[in-house]
C-alpha positions as CSV (number, residue, x, y, z in Angstrom):
1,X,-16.0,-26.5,26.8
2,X,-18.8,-26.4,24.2
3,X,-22.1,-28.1,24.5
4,X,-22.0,-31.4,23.3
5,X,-24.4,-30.9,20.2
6,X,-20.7,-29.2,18.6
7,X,-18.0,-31.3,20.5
8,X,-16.2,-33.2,18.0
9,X,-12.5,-33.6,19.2
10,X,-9.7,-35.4,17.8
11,X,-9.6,-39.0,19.7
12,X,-7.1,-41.7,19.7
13,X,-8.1,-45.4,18.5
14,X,-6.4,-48.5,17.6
15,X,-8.5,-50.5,15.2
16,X,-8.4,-54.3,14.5
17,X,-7.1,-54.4,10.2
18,X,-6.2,-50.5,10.4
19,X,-3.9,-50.0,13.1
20,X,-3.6,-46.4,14.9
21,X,-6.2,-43.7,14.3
22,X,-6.3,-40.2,15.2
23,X,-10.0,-39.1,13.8
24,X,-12.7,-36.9,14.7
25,X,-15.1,-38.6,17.7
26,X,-18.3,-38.0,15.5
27,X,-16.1,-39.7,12.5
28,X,-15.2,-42.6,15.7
29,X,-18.4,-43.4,16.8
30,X,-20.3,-42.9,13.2
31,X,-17.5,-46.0,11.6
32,X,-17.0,-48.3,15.0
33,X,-19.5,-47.3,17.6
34,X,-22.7,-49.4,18.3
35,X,-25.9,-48.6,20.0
36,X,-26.1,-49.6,23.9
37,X,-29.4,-51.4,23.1
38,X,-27.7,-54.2,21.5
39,X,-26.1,-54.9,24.5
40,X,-29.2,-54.6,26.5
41,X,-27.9,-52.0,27.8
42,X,-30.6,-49.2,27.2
43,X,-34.3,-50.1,25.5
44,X,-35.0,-48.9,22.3
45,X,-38.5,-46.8,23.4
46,X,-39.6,-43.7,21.1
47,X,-38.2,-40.6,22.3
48,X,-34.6,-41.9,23.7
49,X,-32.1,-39.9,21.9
50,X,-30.2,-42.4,19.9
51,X,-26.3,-42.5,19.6
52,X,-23.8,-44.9,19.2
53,X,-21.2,-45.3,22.1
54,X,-17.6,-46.4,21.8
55,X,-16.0,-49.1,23.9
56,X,-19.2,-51.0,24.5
57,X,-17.9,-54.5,24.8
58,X,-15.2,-53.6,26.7
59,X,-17.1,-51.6,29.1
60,X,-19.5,-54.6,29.6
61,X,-17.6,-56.7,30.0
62,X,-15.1,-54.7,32.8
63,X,-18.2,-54.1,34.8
64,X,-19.1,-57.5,34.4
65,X,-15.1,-58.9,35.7
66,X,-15.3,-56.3,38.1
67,X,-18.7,-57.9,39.6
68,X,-17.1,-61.4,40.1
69,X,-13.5,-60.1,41.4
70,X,-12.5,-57.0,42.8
71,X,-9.9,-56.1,41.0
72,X,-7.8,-56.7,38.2
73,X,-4.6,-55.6,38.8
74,X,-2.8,-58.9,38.5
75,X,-4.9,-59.9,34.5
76,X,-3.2,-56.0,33.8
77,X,0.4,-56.5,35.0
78,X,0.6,-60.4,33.7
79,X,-0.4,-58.7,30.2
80,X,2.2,-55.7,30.2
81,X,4.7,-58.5,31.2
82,X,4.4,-59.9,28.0
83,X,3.9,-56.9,26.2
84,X,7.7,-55.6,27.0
85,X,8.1,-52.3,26.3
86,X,11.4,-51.4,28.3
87,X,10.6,-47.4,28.6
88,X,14.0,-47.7,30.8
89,X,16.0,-48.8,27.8
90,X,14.1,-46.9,25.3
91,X,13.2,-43.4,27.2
92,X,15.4,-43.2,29.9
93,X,12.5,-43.4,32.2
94,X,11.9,-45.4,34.9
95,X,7.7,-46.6,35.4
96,X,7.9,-48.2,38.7
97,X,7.0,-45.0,40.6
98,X,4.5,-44.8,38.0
99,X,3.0,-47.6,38.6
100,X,2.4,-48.0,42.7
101,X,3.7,-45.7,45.4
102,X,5.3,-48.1,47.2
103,X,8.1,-50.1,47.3
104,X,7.8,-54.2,46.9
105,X,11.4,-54.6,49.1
106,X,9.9,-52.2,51.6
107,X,6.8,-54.2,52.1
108,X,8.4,-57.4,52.3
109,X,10.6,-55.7,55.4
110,X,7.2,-55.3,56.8
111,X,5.7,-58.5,56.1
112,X,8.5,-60.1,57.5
113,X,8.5,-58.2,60.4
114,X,5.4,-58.6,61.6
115,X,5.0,-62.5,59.8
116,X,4.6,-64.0,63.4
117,X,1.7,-61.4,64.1
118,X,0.1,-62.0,61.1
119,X,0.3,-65.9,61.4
120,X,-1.0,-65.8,65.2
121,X,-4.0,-63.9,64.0
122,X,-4.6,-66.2,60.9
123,X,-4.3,-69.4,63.7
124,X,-7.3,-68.4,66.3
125,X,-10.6,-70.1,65.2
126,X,-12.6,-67.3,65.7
127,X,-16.0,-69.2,67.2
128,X,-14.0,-71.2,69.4
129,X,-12.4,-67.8,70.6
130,X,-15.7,-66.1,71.6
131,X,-17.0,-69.2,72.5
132,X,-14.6,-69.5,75.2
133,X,-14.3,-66.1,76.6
134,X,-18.5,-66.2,76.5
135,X,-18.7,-63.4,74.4
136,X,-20.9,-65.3,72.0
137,X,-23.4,-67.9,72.9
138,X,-23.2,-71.2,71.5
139,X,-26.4,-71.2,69.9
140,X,-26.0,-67.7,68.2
141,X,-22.4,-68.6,67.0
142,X,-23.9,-72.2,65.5
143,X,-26.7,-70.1,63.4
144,X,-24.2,-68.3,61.5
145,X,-23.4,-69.0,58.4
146,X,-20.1,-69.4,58.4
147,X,-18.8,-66.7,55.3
148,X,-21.4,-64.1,57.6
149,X,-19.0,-65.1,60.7
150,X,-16.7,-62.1,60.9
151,X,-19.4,-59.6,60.0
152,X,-22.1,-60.8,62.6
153,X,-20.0,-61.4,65.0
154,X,-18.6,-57.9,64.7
155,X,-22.2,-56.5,65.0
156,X,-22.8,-58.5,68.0
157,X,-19.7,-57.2,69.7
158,X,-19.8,-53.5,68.4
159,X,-23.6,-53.9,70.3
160,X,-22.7,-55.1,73.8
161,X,-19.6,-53.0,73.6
162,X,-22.5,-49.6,73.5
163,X,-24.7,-51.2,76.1
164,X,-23.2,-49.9,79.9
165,X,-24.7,-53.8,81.4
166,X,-21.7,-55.1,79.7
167,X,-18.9,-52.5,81.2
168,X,-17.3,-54.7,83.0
169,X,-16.5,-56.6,80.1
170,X,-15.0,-53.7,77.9
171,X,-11.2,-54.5,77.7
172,X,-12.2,-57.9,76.8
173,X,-14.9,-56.7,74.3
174,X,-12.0,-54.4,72.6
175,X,-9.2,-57.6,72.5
176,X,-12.2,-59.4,70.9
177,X,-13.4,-56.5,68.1
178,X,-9.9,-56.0,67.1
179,X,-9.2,-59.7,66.4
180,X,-12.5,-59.9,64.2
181,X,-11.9,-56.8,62.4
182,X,-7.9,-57.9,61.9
183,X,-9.4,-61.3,60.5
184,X,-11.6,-59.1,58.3
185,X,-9.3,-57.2,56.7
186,X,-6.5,-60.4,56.2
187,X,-9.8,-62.2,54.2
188,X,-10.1,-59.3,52.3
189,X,-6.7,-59.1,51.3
190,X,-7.1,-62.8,50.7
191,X,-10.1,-62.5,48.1
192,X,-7.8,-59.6,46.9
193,X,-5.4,-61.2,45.8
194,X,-5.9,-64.5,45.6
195,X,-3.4,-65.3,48.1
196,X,-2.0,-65.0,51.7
197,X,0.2,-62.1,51.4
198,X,2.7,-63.3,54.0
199,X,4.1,-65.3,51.4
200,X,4.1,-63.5,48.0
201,X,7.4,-63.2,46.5
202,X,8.4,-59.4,45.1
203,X,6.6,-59.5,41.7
204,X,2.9,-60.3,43.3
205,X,3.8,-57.8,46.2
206,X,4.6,-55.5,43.2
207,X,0.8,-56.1,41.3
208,X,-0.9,-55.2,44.7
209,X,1.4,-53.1,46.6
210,X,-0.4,-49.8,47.1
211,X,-4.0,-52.2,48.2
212,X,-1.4,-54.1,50.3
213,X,0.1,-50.7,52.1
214,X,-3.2,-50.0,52.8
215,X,-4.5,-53.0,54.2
216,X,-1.3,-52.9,56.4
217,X,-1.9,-50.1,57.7
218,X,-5.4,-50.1,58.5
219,X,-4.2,-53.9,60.4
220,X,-1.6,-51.8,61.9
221,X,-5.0,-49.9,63.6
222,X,-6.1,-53.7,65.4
223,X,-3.0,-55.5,66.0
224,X,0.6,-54.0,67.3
225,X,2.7,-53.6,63.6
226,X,5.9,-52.7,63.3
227,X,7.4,-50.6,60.4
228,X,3.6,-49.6,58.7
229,X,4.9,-45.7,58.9
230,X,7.6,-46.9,56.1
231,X,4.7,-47.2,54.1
232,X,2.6,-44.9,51.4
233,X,-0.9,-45.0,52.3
234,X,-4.3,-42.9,52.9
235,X,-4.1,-42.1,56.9
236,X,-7.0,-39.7,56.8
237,X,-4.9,-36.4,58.0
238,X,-3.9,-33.7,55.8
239,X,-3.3,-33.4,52.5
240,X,-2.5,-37.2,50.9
241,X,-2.3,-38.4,47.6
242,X,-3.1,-42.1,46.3
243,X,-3.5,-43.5,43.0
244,X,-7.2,-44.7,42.2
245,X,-7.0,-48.5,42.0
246,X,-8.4,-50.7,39.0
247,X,-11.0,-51.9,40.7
248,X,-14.7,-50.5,40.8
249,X,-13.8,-47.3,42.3
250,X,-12.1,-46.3,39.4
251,X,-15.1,-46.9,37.0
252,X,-16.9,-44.4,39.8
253,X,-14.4,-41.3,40.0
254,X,-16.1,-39.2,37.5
255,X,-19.7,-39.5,39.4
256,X,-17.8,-38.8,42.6
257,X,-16.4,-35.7,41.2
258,X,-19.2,-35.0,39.2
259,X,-17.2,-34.2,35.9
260,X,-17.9,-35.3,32.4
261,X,-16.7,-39.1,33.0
262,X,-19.6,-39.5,35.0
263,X,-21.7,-43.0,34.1
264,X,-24.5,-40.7,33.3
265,X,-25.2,-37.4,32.0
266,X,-27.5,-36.3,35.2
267,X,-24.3,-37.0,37.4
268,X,-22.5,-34.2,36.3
269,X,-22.3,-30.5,37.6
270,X,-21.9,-29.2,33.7
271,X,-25.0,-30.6,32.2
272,X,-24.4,-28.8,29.0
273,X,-20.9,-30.7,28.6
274,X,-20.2,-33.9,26.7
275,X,-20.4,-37.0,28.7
276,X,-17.4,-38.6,27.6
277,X,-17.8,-42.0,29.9
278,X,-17.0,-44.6,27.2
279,X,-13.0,-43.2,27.5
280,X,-13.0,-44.5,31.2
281,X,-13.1,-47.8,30.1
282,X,-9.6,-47.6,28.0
283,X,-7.8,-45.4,30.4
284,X,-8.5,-48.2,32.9
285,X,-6.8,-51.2,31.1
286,X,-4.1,-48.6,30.0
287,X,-1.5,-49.3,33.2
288,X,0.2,-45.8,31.9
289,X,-2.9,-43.8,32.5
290,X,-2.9,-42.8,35.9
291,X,-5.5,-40.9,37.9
292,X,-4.2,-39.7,41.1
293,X,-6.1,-38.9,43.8
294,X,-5.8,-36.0,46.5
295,X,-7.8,-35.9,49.6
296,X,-7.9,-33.6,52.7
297,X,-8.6,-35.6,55.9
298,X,-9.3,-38.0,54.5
299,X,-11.8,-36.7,52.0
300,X,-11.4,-36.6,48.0
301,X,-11.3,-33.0,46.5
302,X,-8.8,-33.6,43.6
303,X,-8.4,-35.9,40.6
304,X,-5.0,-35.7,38.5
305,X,-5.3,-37.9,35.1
306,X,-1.3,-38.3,34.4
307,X,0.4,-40.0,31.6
308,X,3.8,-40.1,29.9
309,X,3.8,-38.9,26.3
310,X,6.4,-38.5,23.6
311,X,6.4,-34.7,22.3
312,X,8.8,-34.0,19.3
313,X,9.5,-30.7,17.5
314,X,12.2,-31.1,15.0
315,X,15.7,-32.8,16.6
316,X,14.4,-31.8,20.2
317,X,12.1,-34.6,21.4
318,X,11.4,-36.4,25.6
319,X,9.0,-37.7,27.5
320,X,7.0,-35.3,29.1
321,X,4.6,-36.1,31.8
322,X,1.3,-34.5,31.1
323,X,-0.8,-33.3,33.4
324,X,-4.2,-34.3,31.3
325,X,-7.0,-33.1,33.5
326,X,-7.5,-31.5,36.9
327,X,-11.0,-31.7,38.5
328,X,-12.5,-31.3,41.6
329,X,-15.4,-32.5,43.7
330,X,-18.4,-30.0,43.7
331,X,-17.4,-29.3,47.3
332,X,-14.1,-27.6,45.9
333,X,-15.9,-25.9,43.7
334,X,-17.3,-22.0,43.9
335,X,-20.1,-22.4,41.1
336,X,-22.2,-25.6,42.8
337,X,-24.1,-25.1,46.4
338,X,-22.1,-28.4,47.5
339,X,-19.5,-25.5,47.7
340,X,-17.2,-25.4,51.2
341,X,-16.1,-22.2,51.9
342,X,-13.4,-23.8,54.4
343,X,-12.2,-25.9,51.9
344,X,-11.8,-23.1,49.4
345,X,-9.7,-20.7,51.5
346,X,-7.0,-23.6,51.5
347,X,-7.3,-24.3,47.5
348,X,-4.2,-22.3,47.1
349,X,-2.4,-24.5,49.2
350,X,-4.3,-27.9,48.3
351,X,-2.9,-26.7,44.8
352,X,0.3,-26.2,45.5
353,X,1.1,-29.6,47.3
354,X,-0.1,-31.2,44.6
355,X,2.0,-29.9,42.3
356,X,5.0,-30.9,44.8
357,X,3.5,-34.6,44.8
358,X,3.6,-34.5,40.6
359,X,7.2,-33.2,40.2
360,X,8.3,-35.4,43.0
361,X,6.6,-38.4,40.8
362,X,8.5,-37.1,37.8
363,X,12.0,-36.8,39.2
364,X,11.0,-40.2,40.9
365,X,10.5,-41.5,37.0
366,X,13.7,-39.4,35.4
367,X,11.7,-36.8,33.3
368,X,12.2,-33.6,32.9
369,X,9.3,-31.9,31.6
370,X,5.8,-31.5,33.2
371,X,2.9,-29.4,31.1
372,X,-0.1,-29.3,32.0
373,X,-4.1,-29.0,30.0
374,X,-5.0,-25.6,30.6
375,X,-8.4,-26.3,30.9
376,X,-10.4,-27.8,33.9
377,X,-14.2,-27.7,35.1
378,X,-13.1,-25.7,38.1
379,X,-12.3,-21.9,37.6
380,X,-10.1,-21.7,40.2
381,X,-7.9,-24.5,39.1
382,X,-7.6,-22.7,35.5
383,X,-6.7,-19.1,37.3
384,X,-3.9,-21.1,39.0
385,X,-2.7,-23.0,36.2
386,X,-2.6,-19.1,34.1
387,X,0.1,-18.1,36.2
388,X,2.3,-20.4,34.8
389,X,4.6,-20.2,31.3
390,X,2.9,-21.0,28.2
391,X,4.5,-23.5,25.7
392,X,2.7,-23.6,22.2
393,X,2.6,-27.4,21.4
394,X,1.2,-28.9,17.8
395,X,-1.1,-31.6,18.4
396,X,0.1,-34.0,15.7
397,X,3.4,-33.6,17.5
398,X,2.1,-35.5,20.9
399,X,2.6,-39.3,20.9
400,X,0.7,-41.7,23.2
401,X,3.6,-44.0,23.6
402,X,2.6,-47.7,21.5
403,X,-0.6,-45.9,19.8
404,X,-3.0,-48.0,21.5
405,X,-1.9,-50.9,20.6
406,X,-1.2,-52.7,24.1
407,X,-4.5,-51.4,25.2
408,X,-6.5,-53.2,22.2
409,X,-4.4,-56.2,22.9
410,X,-5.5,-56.3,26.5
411,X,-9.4,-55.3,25.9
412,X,-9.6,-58.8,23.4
413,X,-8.2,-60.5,26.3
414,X,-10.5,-58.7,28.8
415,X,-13.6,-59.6,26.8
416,X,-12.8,-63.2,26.2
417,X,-12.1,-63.4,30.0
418,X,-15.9,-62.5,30.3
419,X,-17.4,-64.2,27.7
420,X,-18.2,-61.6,25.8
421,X,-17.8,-59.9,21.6
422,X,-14.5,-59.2,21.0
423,X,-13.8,-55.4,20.8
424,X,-12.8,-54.4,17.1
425,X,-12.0,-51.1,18.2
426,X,-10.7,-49.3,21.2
427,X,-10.4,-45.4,21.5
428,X,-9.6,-43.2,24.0
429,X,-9.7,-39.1,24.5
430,X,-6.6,-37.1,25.6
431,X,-7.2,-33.7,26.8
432,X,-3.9,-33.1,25.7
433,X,-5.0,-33.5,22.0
434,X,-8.1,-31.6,22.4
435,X,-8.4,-28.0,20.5
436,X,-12.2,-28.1,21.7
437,X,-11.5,-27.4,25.1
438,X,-10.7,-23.3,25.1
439,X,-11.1,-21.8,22.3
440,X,-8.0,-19.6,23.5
441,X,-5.3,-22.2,23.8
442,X,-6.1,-23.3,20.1
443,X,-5.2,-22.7,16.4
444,X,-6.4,-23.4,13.1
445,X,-3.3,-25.3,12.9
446,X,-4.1,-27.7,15.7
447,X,-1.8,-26.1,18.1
448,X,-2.4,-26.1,22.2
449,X,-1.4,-24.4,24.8
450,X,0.3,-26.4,27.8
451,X,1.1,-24.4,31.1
452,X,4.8,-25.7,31.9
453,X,5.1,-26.9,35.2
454,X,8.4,-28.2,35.2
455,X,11.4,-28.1,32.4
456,X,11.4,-25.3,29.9
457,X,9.6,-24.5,26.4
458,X,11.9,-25.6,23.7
459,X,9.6,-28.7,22.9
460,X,7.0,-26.5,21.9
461,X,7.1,-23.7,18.8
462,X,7.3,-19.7,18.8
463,X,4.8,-17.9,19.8
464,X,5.1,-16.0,16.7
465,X,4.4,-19.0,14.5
466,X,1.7,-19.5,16.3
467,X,-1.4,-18.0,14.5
468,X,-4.8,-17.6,16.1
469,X,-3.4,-18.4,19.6
C-alpha cells in the first residue's frame, strides 16, 4: 500500500440532499470532513498536522453510547427491523448465519433446560449466604457497598482460598467462589441486555445470541449446565472463530492487530500506511459488515472483514461474499519482533481452517461465490491467497447492497441518541473497491483482481480485456 501522502482511493458515502457517492477520499474529506478540534477532540497548537476526518459525529458519539451501555446490538437490530430489506426474497440469500453464529431455538432449548439452575442461583442472597457458612464476617460484608458485593467478596474468597490456614475450608471455599462468580456473570448478562435472559422470547435471544452462548458457557464453568456444547462459542482450545461484537471491542480490533484501523497512527506496525480509523465507525452500525475473528487457544491471530456484495457483468450478476481484508496480529507476522515462530509454522493450517469456516458461512447463507482482496499487511497471508484463481473484476461493477443508505439512516439515529450534531455524511472504504492497494491487481480502467475462493470466474471479465493488469 502507498504512503499516505499519495493514498487517495475511491470511498463509498451516502450524503444527506445527494444520496450515494463513490468519490475520491481526498475529494470526501476536502467537501464533508471536519477538523477533530471542533469536537474537542485534538487542540489546535502550531505544528499539529491539520486534516479533516470523516465520520466525526458519529464516531463521538458511538464512543460516547458505548461509555454508558455496553453494547448496542439491540438500537442496531430494532433499526434494520424497520429498514426491511428481505435479501431472502430479493437475493436468494439467507443473513441469519450472517448475523450470529448461533441459533435463537437452540438457546432457548438451553435456557429452558437449565431455567431451574439458573433461577436457584438468581434466589440465594448472596451476604446472607456467606454470612451463614462464616465465610465472611458480618462487619466486612456490612462495609460493602452493595454494587462492589460480588467483586469484593470474590477477592476475599479467591484470598483465603491461597492461604493453607484455611484448608480445611477448601470445598466450601470452591461451592462459595463459584456461586459469586455465577452471580457475576448472570448481572452482566443483565446490564447486557437489559433483561433476565431466562425469559427473553426468540427475537431478543436473536439480538444477543452469540454474547448469550458465551455467557452460558462460561456459567456452564461454575454451575452444572446441561446442553452448553450445542452451543457456538470461544472455549479457548484450538482454532475457533467468533464474530467481534458491537460493543467497545470492536472500536479496539485494529490497535489489537496493529493494522491501519488502529485509533492512532503510532498503533500500527506500517507507520508509513494510511490510518484509515474514521471507516470503523460505519462498518460498525453497518449489521452486514462483519469482522470475524480467529483465535488459537484462545488467543486472536486473525481478523476476516466479510460482507455480501452485488457484482454484475452484463446478464450474469449474484451475491458474492467478499472476503475484504485479512490481517493478523504482529505475533502472526514474520516482519515485527512480536513475531512467534510456533505460531508461524501452523499459519498454513490457521489459513486453511479459516477458509473452511468462510465457505461453511457462505453455504450456511446460500451463496455461491467467495473472492477474496488480494492484498493484506501480512506477506504470508498474500503468498497464500496467490495460489488461488484470479477473476478480473471492474470496480464500478461492485454494489454495496442499499448504497449506504441504511447506514446514514442509523448514524442520525445514533447521534440523536447521544445528544450530539447530526451526521450529514457517512462514508465508508471497501478494500474491494480499492485500486490503491497493489499496484499489480489494478488497471487504468479501475479493474481488480479478486482471488476466487469459491464459485468460478464468470462474474468477472477476460483477462485479455484486461489492460495494465
Amino acid at each position: 500500500m502507498p504512503a499516505f501522502q499519495s493514498y487517495n482511493p475511491i470511498i463509498i458515502g451516502f450524503v444527506e440532499g445527494e444520496g450515494y457517492v463513490n468519490i475520491p477520499l481526498e475529494t470526501a474529506r476536502e467537501d464533508y470532513g471536519q477538523f477533530p478540534s471542533e469536537y474537542g477532540l485534538l487542540p489546535t497548537g502550531e505544528g499539529r498536522r491539520i486534516q479533516k476526518a470523516l465520520n466525526l459525529s458519529l464516531g463521538l458519539s458511538l464512543i460516547k453510547l458505548l461509555q454508558e451501555r455496553e453494547t448496542l446490538n439491540e438500537t442496531i437490530a430494532k433499526f434494520y427491523e424497520r429498514w426491511g430489506r428481505d435479501f431472502r426474497a430479493d437475493f436468494d440469500v439467507a443473513l441469519e448465519p450472517f448475523h450470529r453464529r448461533n441459533d435463537p431455538a437452540t438457546l432457548r432449548r438451553v435456557l429452558a433446560a437449565n431455567s431451574e439452575t439458573l433461577a436457584a442461583c438468581l434466589d440465594v442472597e448472596t451476604a446472607e449466604y456467606l454470612r451463614q457458612h462464616e465465610l465472611v464476617s458480618l462487619s466486612t460484608l456490612r462495609s460493602i457497598p452493595a454494587d462492589d458485593l460480588l467483586v469484593k467478596t470474590r477477592t476475599i474468597l479467591t484470598k483465603k482460598r491461597r492461604n493453607p490456614a484455611h484448608a480445611a475450608e477448601r470445598d466450601l471455599l470452591d461451592q462459595a467462589l463459584a456461586l459469586v462468580q455465577a452471580k457475576e456473570i448472570l448481572a452482566h448478562a443483565h446490564d447486557m441486555t437489559g433483561g433476565d435472559i431466562t425469559h427473553f422470547g426468540a427475537p431478543r435471544l436473536a439480538m444477543h445470541a452469540d454474547q448469550i452462548a458465551d455467557l452460558l458457557w462460561r456459567l456452564s464453568r461454575h454451575l452444572p449446565l446441561a446442553g452448553v456444547d450445542a452451543l457456538e462459542c470461544v472455549r479457548g482450545q484450538g482454532i475457533e472463530f467468533d464474530f467481534t461484537p458491537r460493543d467497545a471491542s470492536f472500536l479496539e480490533l485494529g490497535k489489537e492487530v496493529g493494522d491501519c484501523t488502529a485509533d492512532k497512527y503510532f498503533r500500527q506496525v506500517d507507520r508509513e500506511v494510511e490510518n484509515i480509523y474514521w471507516t470503523v465507525f460505519a462498518w460498525f452500525l453497518d449489521r452486514n459488515y462483519q469482522i470475524l475473528r480467529v483465535l488459537d487457544d484462545g488467543e486472536l491471530v486473525m481478523k476476516v472483514h466479510l460482507l455480501p456484495v452485488l457484482v454484475s457483468n452484463g446478464p450474469a450478476n449474484a451475491v458474492v461474499l467478499a472476503l475484504d481484508a485479512i490481517e493478523t496480529t504482529p505475533a502472526f507476522r514474520e516482519d515485527t519482533r512480536a513475531s512467534n515462530p510456533s505460531l508461524l509454522d501452523r499459519k498454513e493450517y490457521v489459513f486453511s481452517c479459516m477458509l473452511d469456516e468462510v465457505r461453511r458461512l457462505a453455504h450456511r447463507m446460500g451463496i455461491e461465490y467467495i473472492y477474496a482482496e488480494r492484498f493484506s499487511n501480512t506477506a504470508w497471508v498474500r503468498r497464500e491467497l496467490e495460489q488461488f484463481p484470479e477473476v478480473y473484476v471492474p470496480i464500478a461493477q461492485v454494489w454495496k447492497i442499499d448504497d449506504l443508505e441504511d447506514v446514514f439512516g442509523l448514524a442520525k439515529r445514533i447521534c440523536a441518541a447521544a445528544d450530539e450534531e447530526a451526521p450529514s455524511s457517512v462514508f465508508m472504504e471497501l478494500q474491494m473497491k480499492n485500486t490503491f492497494l497493489q499496484a499489480a491487481a489494478a488497471s487504468s480502467k479501475g479493474v481488480k483482481s479478486f482471488a476466487v475462493i469459491a464459485g468460478d470466474k464468470r462474474l468477472g471479465v477476460p483477462m485479455k480485456r484486461v489492460v495494465g493488469v
